[in-house]
N, C-alpha and C positions, 0 to 999 in steps of 0.2 A: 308112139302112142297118140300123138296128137298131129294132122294133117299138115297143120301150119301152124305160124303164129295167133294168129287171131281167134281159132280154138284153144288153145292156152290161156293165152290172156281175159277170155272171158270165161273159162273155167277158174282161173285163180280168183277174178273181179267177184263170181259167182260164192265163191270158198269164202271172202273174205266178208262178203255183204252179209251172209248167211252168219257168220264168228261175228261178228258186229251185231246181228240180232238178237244171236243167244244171249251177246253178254249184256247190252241193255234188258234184256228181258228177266236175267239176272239180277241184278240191280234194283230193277223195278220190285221184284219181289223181296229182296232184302229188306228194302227202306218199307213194305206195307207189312212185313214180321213185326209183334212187339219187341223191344232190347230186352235179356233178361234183365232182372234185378240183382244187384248184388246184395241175394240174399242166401244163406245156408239150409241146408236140409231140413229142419223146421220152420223154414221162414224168418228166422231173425237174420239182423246183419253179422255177416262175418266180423269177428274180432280182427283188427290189424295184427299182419304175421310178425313174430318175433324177427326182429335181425341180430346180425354174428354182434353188434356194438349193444345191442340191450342185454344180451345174456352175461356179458361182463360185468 
């Protein structure tokens, strides 16, 4: 597939630069999303879930 070394290597250096920008680029749009709110379907706060030790 590839002639030599030096076509590989700078198709992988190429693969990898490219995965490095998607995934800052990733990131970058994360952190500029608001966080949702932890809130329920009409907008109040969820009530704390029951655990196995409160139903006792």
């Amino acid at each position: 597939m590839f002639g030599n070394d030096v076509d590989f290597l700078l198709s992988l250096h190429r693969t990898h630069a490219a995965e490095l920008r998607a995934e800052a680029a990733a990131e970058r749009l994360a952190r500029a999303l608001p966080r949702p709110a932890g809130r329920g379907w009409l907008g109040r706060r969820r009530p704390a879930g029951r655990t196995a030790d409160a139903r006792r």
